[in-house]
N, C-alpha and C positions, 0 to 999 in steps of 0.2 A: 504494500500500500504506500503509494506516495503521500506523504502531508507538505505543508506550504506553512513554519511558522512566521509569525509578521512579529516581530519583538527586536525593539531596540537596544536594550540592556543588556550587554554583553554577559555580567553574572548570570542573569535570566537564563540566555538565551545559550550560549553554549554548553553546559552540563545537560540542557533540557535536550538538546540536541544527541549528544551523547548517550545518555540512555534512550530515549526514542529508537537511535540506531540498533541499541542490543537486544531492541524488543523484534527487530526484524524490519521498522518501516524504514522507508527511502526519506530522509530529511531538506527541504531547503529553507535557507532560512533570508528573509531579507529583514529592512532597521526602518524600511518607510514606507506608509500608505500607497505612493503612486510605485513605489515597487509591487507591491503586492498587486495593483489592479493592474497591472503591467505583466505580471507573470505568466506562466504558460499554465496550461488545465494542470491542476492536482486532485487527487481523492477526497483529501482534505484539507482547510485550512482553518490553523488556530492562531485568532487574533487579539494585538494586546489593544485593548483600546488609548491607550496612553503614547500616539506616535508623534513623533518631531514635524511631520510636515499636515498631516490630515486625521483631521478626530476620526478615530476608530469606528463610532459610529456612520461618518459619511464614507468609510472604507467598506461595510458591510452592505450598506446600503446599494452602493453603485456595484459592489460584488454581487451582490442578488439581481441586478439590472440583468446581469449578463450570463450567469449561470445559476443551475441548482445547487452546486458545491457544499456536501454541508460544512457549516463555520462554526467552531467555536470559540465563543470568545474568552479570551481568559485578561482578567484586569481585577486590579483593587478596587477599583469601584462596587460596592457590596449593596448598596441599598435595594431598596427591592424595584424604584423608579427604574435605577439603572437596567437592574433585570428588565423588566415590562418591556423598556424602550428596546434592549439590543434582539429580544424575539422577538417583537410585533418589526422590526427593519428585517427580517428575516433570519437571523442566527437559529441554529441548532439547539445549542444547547452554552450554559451561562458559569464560568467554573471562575471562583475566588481565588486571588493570590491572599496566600499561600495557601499551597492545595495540594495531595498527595499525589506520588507520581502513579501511583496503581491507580487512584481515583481517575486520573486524567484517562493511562491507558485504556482503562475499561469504559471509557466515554469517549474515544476515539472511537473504538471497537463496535460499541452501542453505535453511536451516528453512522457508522458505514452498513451496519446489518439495517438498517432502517430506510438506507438509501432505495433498496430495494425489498418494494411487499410484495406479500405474496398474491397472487393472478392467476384466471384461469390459465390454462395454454396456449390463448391466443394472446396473451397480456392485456384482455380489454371486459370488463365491466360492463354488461347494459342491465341498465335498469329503468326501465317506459322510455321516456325519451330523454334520459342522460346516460351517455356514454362514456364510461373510465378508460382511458388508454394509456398502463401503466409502463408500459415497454418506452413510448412515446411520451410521455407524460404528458398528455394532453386531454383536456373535455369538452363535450360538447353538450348540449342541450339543444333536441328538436335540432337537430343539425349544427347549430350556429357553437363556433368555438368560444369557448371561455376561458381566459387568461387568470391562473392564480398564481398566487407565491408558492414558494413549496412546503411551509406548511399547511395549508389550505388544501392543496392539491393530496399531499401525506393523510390528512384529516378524510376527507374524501373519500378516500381508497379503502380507507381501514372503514369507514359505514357502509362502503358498496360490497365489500367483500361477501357479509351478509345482509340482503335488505331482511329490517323488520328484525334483527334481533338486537336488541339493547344493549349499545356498548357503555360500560360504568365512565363514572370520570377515569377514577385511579385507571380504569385500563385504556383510557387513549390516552391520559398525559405517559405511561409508559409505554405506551407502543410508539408513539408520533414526539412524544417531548423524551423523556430518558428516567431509566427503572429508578434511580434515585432523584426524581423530582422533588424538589421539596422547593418552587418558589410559588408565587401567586397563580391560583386557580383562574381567575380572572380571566388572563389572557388564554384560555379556553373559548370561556364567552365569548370574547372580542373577536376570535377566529370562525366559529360558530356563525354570528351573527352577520360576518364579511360574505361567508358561502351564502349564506341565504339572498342576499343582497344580490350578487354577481351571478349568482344561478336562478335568477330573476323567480325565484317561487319557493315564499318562507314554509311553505310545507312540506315541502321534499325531506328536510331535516326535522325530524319531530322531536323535541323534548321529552323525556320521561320523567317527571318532577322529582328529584329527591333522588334520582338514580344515575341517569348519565342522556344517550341522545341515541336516535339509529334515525337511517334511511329509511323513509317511505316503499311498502313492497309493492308493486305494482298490485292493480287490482282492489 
């Protein structure tokens, strides 16, 4: 697996380096924002949001412009704002410095098994007139395509998988967000409520009060 880390801080960044390496993945490292949007495709990249030339935040953002990548970001920044902000720009997943390097690995690991869900054998979801096309990662409703982020698109996938059975919270912030989630619930909703919006019909995603959400079954 190649990763891409974006970390100016030499202390940081080389040890992190170094072991990453002994765990098996292919390391590059670059010290600035327009390096990093600059870079060539990787599996993944972990970004510090604390960089010399571009807030990390407008580093993720313009990173999600242009691909699915998943990102995590790893920074001091601890509050839970900060969290909110660097998912709803599209990150992955949200790790605190100072943070264990098992923690990390196993959340490298996590974001790449998530990269891809699981799909029939044709990789495409139909359910009435929306269509999942996970191979493509693309959807459509009634033919017309619709453009999501990728957690939107992640979120999606995992309710088409089965229409009509009720997925809890706890099991899409760990299928779609990561098995040691522990920030705000919230930005569930927020994502929730975007699909409904952009897939022009707030009934397709039903609510189960007190439980979690699914897909409308056809019929």
């Amino acid at each position: 697996m190649q990763l891409l880390l974006v970390e100016d801080d030499d202390a940081i960044a080389e040890p992190l380096v170094r072991g990453l390496e002994r765990e098996g993945f292919t390391v590059s490292r670059v010290s600035t924002g327009a390096d990093a949007i600059a870079h060539d495709p990787v599996d993944v990249i972990l970004l510090d949001l604390g960089l010399p030339d571009i807030d990390g935040y407008e580093v993720c953002r313009e990173l999600r412009t242009r691909s699915t990548v998943p990102i995590i970001v790893i920074t001091a920044r601890g509050d839970e704002v900060d969290r909110v902000i660097g998912l709803e720009l599209g990150a992955d997943d949200y790790v605190v410095k100072p943070f264990g390097f098992r923690e990390l690995v196993a959340r490298i690991r996590a974001v790449s098994r998530r990269a891809t869900l699981a799909a029939p054998s044709n990789g495409v979801f139909t359910v009435g007139p929306l269509s999942v096309d996970t191979r493509r990662r693309r959807v459509h409703v009634g033919g017309e395509e619709v453009v999501l982020t990728r957690k939107e698109f992640d979120l999606l996938a995992l309710l088409a998988e089965d229409p009509g059975a009720t997925r809890t919270r706890d099991e899409i912030l760990e299928r779609v967000w990561d098995a040691h989630w522990y920030g705000p619930t919230k930005t569930l909703d927020v994502h929730i409520a975007s699909l409904r919006k952009k897939l022009g019909d707030p009934t397709l995603i039903e609510t189960v009060r007190g439980v979690g959400f699914r897909l409308r079954a056809p019929g």
